[in-house]
N, C-alpha and C positions, 0 to 999 in steps of 0.2 A: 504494500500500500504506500502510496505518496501522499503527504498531508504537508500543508503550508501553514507553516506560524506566522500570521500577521497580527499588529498589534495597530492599538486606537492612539498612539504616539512614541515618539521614540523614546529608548534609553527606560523601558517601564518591563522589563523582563522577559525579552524573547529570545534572548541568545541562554538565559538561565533555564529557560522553560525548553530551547530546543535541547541542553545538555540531557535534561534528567529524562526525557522521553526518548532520545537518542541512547542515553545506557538500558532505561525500565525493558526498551523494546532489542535494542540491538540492531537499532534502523541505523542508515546510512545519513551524514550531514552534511549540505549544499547550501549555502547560500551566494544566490548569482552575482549580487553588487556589494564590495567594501570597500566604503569610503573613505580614505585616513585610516590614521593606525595600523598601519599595515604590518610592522612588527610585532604588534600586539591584537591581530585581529581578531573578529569572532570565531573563525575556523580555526586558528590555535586555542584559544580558551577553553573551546568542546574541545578538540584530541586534550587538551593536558588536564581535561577535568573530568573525564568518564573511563574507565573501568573494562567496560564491554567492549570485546577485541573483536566484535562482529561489526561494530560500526567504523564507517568507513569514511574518511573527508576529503569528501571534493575538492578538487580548487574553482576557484571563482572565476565566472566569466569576466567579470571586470574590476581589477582592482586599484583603483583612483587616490589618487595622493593626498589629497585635500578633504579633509575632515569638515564634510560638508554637504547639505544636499546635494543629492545624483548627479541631478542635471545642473548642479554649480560645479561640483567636481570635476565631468564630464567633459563641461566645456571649456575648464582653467587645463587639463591636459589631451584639449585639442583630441578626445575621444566622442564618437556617437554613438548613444546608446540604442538598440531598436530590438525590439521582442524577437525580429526571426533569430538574432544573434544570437540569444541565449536559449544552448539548446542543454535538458532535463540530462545529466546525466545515466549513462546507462549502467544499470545495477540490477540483479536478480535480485537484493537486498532491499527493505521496506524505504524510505527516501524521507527526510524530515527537510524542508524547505524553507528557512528562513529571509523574510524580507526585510528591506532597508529601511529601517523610518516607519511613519506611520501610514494606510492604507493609502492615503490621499497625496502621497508623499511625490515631487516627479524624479522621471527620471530621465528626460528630457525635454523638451518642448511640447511635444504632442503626445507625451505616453508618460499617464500614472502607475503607482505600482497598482493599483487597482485593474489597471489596463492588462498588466502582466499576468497578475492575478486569474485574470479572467480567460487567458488566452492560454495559461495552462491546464484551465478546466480542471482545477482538483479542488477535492476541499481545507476549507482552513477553518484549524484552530483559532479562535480571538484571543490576544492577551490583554488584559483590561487591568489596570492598578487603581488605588485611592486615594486620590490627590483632591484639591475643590477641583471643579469643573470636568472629573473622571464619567460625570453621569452625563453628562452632554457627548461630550467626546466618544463613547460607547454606543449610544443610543444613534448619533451620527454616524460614526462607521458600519454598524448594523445593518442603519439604513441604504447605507450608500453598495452595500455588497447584495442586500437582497435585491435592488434596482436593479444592478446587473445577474442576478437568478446567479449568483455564487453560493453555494452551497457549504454552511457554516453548520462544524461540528459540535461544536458548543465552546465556551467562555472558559478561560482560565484566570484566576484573581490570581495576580503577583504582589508581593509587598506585603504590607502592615493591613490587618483586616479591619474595616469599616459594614458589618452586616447590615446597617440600613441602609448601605449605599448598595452592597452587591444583590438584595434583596431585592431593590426597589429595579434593578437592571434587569434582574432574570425577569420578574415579574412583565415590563414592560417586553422585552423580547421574544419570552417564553423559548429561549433557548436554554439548551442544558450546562449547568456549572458542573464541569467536567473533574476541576481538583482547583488547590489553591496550593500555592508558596509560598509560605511563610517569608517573612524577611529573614535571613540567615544573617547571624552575628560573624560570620568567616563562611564564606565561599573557597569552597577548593573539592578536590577530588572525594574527601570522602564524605563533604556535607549533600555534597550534588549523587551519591550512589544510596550513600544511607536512604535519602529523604526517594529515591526514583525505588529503592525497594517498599517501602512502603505506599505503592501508590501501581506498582504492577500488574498486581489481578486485576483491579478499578480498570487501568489503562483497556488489558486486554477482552475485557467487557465487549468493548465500542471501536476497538480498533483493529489487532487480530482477526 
């Protein structure tokens, strides 16, 4: 199975959320665009923080210098971003999909990652956190994916929990809160295996 991690803004838990579903399952990790950091990207952080020797990491189709929206990055090094280019790695292995930014995010002039989204036709994970204005932000992105008939497997809570915020979301979506992540006081290799074993069986429920 192929599933896409997109999240309702950036830097709110998808590179932590693709690790522990990347080890719980033993799926394979791709994410097409990184932006800046390239020494320290998110495709190193999953390999030096999971465990499971089944999963496997892609290299990125585009990896941009500039720690910056796509289509800013894209165009400071004189690259074009376009959906035929980024082709789904081939793996007999389950595929976990990380995107850049938040859904609505570009990545270039005429293509959002919504766009991308859409044109790989899989489904996606939501990662959703609790900040003020997290219930707009969610209920927005929702929207904007069922618009396009994207097919959303349900909601993950990253961060510190807020239950009359994530209550009031499910409610309003009536999509399924899938698990949640705790805020962890140390992120590293065995807080990201600990926390993906307890949450295994759950996963392979709805996924497997």
């Amino acid at each position: 199975m192929k599933i896409i991690i997109a999240g309702i803004h950036t830097g709110i838990g998808k590179t932590i959320c693709s690790a522990i579903l990347a080890d719980a399952l033993g799926y394979d990790y791709w994410k097409p665009i990184q932006a800046g950091d390239l020494d320290n990207s998110d495709s190193i952080f999953v390999k030096n923080n999971i465990y499971n020797t089944h999963c496997m990491i892609h290299p990125e189709a585009f990896r941009l210098s500039l720690a910056a929206s796509p289509h800013w990055a894209a165009l400071y090094d004189g690259v074009s971003i376009q959906k035929e280019n980024i082709i789904i790695p081939a793996t007999q292995n389950g595929l976990i999909i990380e995107t850049a930014g938040g859904v609505m995010s570009p990545l270039s002039d005429d293509l959002l990652n919504i766009d991308l989204i859409q044109y790989f036709n899989l489904p996606v994970i939501l990662i959703s956190n609790n900040y003020l204005g997290s219930i707009n932000h969610t209920l927005l992105t929702v929207s904007a994916l069922q618009h396009k008939n994207i097919a959303i497997m349900g909601i993950v809570f990253s961060g510190e929990e807020v239950k009359s915020s994530e209550d009031y979301i499910i409610q309003q979506t009536k999509l399924k809160h899938l698990f949640s992540i705790p805020k962890f006081d140390t992120i590293d290799k065995n807080t990201i295996t600990n926390f993906a074993k307890t949450i295994t069986n759950q996963l392979q429920q709805f996924i497997l």
